[in-house]
Biopython code that builds the backbone (N, CA, C, O; Angstrom):
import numpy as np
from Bio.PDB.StructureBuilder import StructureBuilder

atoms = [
    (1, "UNK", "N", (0.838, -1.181, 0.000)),
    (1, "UNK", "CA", (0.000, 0.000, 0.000)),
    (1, "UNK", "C", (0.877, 1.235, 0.000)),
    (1, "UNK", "O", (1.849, 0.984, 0.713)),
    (2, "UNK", "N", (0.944, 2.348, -0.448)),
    (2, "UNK", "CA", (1.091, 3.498, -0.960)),
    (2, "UNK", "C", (0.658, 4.193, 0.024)),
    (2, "UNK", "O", (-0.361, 3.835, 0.614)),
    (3, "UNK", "N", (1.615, 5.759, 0.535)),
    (3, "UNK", "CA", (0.528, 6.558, 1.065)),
    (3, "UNK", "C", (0.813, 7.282, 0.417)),
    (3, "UNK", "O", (1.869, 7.520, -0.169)),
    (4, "UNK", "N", (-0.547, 7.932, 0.459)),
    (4, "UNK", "CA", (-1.220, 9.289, -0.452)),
    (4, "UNK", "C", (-0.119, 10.505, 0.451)),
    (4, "UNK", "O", (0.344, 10.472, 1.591)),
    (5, "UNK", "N", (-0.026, 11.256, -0.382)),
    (5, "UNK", "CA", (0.164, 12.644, 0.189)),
    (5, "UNK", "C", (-0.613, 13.662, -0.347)),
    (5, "UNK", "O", (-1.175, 13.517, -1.432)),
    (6, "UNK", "N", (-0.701, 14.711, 0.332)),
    (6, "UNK", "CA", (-1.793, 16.060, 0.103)),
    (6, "UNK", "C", (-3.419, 16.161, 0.919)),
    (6, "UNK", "O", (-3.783, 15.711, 2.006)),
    (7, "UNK", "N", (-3.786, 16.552, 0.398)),
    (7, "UNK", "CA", (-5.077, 17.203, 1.665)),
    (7, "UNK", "C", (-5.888, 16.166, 1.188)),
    (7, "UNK", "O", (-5.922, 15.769, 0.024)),
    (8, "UNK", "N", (-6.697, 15.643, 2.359)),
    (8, "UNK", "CA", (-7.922, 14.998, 2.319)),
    (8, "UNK", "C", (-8.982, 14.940, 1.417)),
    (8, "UNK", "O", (-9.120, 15.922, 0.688)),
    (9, "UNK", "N", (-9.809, 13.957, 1.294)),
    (9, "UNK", "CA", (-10.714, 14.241, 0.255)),
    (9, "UNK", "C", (-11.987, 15.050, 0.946)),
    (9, "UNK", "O", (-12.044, 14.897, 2.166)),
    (10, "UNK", "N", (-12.771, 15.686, 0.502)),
    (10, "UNK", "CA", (-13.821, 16.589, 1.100)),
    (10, "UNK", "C", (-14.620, 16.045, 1.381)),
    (10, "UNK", "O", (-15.001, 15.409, 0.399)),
    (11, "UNK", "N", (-15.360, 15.804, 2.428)),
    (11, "UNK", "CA", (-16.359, 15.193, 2.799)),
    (11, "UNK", "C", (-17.521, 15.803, 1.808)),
    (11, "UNK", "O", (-17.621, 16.772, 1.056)),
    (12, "UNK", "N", (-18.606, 14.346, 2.354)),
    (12, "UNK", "CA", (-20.322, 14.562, 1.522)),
    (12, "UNK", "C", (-20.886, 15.654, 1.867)),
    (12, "UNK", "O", (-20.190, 16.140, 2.759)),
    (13, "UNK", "N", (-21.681, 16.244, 1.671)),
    (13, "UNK", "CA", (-22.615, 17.156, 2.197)),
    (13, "UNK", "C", (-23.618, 16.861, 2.987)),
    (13, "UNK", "O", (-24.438, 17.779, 3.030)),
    (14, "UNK", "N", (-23.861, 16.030, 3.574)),
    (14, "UNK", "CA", (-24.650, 14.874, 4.111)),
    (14, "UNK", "C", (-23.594, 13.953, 4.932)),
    (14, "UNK", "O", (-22.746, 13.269, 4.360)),
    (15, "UNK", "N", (-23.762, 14.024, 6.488)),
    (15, "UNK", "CA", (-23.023, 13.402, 7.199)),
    (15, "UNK", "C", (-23.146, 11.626, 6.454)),
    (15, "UNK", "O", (-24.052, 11.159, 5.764)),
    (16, "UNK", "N", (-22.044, 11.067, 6.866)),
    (16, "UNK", "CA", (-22.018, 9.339, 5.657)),
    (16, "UNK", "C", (-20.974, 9.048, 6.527)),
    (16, "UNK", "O", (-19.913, 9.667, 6.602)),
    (17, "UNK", "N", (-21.480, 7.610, 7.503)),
    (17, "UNK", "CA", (-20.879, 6.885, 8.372)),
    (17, "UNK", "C", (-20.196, 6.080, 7.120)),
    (17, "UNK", "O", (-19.357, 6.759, 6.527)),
    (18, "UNK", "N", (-20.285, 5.506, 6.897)),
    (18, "UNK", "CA", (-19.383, 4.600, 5.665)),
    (18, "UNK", "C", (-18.376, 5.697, 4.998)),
    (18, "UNK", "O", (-17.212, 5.340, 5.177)),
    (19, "UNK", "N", (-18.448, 6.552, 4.500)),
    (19, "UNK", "CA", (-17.679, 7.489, 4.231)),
    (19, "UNK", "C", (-16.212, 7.743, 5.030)),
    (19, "UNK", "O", (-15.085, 7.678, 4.539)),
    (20, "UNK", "N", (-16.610, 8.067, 6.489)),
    (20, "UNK", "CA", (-16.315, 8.527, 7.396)),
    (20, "UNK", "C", (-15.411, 7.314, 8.151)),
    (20, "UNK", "O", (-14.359, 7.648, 8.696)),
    (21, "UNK", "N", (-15.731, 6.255, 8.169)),
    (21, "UNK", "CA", (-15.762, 5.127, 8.494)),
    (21, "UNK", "C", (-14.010, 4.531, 7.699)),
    (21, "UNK", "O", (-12.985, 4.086, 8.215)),
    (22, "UNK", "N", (-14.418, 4.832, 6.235)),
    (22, "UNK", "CA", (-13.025, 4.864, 4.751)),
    (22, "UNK", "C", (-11.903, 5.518, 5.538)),
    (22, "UNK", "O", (-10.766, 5.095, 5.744)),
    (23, "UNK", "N", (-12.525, 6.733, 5.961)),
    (23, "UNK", "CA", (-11.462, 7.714, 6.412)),
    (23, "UNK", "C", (-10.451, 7.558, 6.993)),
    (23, "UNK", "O", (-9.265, 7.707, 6.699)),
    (24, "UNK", "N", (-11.284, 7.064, 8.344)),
    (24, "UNK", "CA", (-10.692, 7.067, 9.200)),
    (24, "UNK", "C", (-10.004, 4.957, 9.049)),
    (24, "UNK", "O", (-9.064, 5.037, 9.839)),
    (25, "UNK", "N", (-10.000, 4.459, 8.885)),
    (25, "UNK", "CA", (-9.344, 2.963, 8.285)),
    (25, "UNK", "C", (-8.129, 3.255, 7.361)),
    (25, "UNK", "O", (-7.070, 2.630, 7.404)),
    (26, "UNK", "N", (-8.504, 4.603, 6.260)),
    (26, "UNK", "CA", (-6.921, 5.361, 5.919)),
    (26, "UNK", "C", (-6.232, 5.666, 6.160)),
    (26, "UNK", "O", (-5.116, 5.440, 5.692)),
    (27, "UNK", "N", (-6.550, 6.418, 7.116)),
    (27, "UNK", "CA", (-5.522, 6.867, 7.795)),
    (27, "UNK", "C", (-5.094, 6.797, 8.721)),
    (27, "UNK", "O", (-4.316, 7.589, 9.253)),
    (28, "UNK", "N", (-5.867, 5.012, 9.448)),
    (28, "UNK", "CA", (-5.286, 4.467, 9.899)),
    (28, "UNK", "C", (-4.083, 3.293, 9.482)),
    (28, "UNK", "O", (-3.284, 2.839, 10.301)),
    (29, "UNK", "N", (-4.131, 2.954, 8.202)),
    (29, "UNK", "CA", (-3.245, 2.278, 7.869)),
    (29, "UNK", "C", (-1.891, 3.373, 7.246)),
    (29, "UNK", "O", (-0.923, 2.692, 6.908)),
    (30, "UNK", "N", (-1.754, 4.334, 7.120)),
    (30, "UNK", "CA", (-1.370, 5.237, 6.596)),
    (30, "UNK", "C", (-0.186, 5.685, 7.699)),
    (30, "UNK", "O", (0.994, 5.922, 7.441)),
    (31, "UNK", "N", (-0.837, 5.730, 8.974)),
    (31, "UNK", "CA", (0.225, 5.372, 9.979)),
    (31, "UNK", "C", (0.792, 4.624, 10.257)),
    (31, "UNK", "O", (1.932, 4.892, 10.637)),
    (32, "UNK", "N", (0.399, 3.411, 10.238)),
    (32, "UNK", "CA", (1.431, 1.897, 10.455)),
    (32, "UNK", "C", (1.799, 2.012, 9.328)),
    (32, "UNK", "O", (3.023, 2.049, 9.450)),
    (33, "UNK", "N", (1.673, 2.058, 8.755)),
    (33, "UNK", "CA", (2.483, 1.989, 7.287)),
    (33, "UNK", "C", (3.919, 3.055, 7.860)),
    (33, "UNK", "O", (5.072, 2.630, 7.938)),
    (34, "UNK", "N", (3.581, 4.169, 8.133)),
    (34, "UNK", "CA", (4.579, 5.597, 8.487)),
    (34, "UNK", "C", (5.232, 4.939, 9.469)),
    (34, "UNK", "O", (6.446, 4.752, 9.384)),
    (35, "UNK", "N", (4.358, 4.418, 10.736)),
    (35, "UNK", "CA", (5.099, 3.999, 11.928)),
    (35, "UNK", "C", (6.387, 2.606, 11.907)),
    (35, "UNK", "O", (7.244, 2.394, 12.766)),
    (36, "UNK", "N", (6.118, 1.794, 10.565)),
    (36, "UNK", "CA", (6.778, 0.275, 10.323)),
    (36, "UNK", "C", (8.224, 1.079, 9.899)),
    (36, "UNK", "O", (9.333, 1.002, 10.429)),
    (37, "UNK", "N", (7.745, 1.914, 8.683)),
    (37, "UNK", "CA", (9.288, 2.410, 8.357)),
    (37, "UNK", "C", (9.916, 3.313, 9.246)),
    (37, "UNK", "O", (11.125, 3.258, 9.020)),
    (38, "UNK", "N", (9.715, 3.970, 9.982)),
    (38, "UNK", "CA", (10.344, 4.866, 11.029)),
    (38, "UNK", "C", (11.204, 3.424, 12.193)),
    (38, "UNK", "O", (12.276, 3.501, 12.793)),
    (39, "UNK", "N", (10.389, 2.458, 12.149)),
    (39, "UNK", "CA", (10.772, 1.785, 13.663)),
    (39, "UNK", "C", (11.877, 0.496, 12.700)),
    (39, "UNK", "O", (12.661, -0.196, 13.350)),
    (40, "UNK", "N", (11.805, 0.389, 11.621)),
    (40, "UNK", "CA", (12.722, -0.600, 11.201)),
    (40, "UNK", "C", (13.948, -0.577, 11.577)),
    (40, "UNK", "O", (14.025, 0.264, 12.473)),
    (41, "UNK", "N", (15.008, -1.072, 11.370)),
    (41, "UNK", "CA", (16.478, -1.527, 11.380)),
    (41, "UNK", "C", (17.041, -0.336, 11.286)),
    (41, "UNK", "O", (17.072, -0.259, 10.058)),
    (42, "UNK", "N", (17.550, 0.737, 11.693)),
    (42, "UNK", "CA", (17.551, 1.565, 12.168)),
    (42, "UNK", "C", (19.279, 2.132, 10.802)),
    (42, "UNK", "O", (20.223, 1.349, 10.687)),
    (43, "UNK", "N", (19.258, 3.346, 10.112)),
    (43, "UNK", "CA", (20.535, 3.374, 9.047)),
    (43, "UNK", "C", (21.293, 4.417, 10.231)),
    (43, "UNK", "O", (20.917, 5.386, 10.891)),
    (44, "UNK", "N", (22.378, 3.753, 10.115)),
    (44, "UNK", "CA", (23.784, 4.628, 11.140)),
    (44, "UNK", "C", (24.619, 5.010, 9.688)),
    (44, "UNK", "O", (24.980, 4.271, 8.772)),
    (45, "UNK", "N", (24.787, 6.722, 9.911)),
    (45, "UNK", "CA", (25.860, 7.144, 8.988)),
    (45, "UNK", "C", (26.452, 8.139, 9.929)),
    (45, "UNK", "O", (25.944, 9.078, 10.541)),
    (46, "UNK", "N", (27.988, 7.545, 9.857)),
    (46, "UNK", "CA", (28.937, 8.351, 10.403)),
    (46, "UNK", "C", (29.768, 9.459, 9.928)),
    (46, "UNK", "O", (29.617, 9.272, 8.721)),
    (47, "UNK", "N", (30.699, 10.693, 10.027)),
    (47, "UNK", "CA", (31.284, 11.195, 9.190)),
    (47, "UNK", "C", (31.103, 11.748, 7.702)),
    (47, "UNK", "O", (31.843, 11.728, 6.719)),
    (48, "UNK", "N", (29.742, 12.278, 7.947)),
    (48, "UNK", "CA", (29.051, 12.777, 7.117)),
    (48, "UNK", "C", (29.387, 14.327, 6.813)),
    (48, "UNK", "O", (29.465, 15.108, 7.761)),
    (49, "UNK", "N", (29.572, 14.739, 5.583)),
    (49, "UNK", "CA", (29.589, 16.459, 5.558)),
    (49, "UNK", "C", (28.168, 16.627, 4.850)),
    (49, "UNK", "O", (28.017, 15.856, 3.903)),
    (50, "UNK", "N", (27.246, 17.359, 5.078)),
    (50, "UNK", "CA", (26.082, 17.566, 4.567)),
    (50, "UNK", "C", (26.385, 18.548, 3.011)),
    (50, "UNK", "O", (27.021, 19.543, 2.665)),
    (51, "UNK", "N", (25.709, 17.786, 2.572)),
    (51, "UNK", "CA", (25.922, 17.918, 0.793)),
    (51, "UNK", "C", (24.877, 18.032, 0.147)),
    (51, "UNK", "O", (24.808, 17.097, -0.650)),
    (52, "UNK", "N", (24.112, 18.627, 0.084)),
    (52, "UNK", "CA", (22.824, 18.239, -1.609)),
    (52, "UNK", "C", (23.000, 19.128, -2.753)),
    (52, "UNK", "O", (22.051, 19.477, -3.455)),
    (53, "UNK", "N", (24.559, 19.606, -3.003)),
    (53, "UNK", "CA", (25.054, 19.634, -4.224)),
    (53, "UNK", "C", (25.359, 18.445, -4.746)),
    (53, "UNK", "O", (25.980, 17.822, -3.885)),
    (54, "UNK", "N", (25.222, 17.727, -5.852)),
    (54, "UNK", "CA", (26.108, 17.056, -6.592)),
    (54, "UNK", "C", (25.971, 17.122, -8.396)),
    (54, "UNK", "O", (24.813, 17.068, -8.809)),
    (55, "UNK", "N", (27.101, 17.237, -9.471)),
    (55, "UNK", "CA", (27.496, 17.423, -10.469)),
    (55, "UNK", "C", (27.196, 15.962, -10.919)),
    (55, "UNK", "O", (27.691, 14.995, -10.340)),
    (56, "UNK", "N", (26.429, 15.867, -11.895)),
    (56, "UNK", "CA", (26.653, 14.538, -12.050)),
    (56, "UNK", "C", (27.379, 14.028, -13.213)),
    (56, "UNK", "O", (27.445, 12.846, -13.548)),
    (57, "UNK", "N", (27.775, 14.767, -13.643)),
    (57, "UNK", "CA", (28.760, 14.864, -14.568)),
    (57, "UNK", "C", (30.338, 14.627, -14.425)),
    (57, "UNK", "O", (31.112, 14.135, -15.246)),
    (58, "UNK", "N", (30.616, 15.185, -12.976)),
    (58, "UNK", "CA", (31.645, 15.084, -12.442)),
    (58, "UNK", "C", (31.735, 15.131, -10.947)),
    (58, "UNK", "O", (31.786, 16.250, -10.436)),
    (59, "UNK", "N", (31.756, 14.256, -10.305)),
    (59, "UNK", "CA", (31.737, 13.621, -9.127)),
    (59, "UNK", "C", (33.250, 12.865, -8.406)),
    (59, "UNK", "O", (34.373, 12.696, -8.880)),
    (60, "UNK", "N", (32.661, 12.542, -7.095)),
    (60, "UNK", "CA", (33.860, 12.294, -6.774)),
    (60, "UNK", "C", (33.100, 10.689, -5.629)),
    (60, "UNK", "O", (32.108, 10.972, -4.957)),
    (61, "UNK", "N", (33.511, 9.558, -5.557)),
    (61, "UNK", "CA", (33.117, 8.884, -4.203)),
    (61, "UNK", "C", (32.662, 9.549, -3.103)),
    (61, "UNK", "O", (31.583, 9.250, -2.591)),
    (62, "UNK", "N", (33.341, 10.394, -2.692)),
    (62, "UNK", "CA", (33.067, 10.727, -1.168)),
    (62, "UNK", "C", (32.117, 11.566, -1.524)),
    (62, "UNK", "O", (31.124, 11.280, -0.854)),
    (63, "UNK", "N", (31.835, 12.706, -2.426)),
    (63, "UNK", "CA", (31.120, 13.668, -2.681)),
    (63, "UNK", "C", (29.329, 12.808, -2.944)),
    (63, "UNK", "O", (28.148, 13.136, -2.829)),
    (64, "UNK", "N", (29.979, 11.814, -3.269)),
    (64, "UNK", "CA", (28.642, 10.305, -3.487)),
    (64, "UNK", "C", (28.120, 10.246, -2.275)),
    (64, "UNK", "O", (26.929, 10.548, -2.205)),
    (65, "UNK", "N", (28.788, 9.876, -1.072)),
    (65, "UNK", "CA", (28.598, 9.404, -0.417)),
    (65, "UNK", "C", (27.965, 10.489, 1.044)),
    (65, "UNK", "O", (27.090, 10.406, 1.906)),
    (66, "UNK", "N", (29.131, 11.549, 0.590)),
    (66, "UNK", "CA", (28.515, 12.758, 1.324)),
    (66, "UNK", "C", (26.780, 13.097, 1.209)),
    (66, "UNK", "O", (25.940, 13.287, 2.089)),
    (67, "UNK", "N", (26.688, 13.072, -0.256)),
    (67, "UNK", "CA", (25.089, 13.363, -0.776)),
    (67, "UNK", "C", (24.075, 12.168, -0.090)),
    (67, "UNK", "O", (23.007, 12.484, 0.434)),
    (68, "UNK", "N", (24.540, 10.789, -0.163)),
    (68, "UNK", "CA", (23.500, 9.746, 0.355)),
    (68, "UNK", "C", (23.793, 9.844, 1.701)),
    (68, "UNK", "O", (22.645, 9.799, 2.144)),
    (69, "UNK", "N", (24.532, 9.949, 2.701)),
    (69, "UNK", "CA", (24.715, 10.146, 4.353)),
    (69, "UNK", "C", (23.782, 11.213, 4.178)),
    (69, "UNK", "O", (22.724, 10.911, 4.731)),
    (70, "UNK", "N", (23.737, 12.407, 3.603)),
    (70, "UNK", "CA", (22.782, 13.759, 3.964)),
    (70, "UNK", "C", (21.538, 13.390, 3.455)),
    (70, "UNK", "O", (20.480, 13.869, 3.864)),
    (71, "UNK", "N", (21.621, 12.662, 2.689)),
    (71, "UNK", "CA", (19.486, 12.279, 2.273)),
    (71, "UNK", "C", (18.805, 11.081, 3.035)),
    (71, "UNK", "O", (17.589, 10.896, 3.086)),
    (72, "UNK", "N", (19.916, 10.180, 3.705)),
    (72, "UNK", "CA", (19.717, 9.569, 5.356)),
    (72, "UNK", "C", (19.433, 10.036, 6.469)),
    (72, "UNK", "O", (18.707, 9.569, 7.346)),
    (73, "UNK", "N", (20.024, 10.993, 6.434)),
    (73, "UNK", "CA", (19.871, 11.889, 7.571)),
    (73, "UNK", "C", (18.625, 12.860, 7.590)),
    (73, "UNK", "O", (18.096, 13.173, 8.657)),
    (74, "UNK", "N", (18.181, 13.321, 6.378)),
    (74, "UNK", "CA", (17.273, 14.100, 6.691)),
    (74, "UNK", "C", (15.880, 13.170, 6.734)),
    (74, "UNK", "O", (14.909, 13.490, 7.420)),
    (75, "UNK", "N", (15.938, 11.816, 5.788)),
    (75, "UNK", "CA", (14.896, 10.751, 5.740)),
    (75, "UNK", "C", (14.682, 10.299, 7.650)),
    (75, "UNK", "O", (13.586, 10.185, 8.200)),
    (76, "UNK", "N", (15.908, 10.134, 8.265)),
    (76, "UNK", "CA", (15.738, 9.449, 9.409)),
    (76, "UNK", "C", (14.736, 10.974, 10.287)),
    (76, "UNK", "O", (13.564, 11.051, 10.657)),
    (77, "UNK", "N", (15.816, 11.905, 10.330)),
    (77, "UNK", "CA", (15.067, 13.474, 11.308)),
    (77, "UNK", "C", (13.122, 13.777, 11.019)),
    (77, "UNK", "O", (12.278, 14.326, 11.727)),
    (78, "UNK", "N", (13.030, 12.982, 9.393)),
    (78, "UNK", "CA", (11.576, 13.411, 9.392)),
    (78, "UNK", "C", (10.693, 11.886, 9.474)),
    (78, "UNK", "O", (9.550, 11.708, 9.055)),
    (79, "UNK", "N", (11.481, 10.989, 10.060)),
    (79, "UNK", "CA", (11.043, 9.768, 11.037)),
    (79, "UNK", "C", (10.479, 8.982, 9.532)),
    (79, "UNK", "O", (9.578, 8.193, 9.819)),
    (80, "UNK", "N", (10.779, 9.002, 8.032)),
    (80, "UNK", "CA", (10.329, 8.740, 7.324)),
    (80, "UNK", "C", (10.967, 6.622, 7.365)),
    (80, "UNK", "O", (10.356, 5.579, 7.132)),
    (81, "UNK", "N", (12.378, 6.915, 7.771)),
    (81, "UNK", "CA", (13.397, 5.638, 7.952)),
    (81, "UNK", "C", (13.990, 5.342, 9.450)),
    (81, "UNK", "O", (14.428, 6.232, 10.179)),
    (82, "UNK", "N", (13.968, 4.778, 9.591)),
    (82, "UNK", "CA", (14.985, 4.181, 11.090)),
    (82, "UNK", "C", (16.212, 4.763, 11.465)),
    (82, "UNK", "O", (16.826, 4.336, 12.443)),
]
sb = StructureBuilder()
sb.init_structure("model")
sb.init_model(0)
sb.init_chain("A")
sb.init_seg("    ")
for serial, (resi, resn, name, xyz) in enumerate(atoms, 1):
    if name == "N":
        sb.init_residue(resn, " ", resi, " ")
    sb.init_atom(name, np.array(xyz, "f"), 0.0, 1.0, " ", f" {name:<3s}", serial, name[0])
structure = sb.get_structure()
């Protein structure tokens, strides 16, 4: 399963327990879904210089590696990864 991102769908104009019912089952799985990848196996990066320049034309290993430690790091801070 996929989670959606962006704003909710608008409710009926007419209160709708089944409706309501969707909703809230979305976004309850929408969290365990959020909560499984946050609590997994947890990524350790050490000796990182924070980077989200990179040339891709002309690169270097570490400048590689600098860029994926900094897109770990910001994935782990917004609890998206472990």
């Amino acid at each position: 399963m996929s989670i959606r991102r962006g704003r909710l769908p608008s409710p009926p104009s007419d209160y709708n327990v089944r409706w309501a019912n969707q909703l809230v089952n979305q976004l309850e799985q929408n969290i365990a879904t959020t909560n499984l990848a946050a609590s997994s196996d947890p990524y350790t990066v050490t000796n990182v210089t924070s980077d989200r320049t990179m040339n891709a034309d002309s690169t270097t290993t570490a400048e590689l590696a600098d860029v994926l430690g900094t897109l770990i790091t910001d994935l782990k801070e917004r609890g998206i990864i472990g």
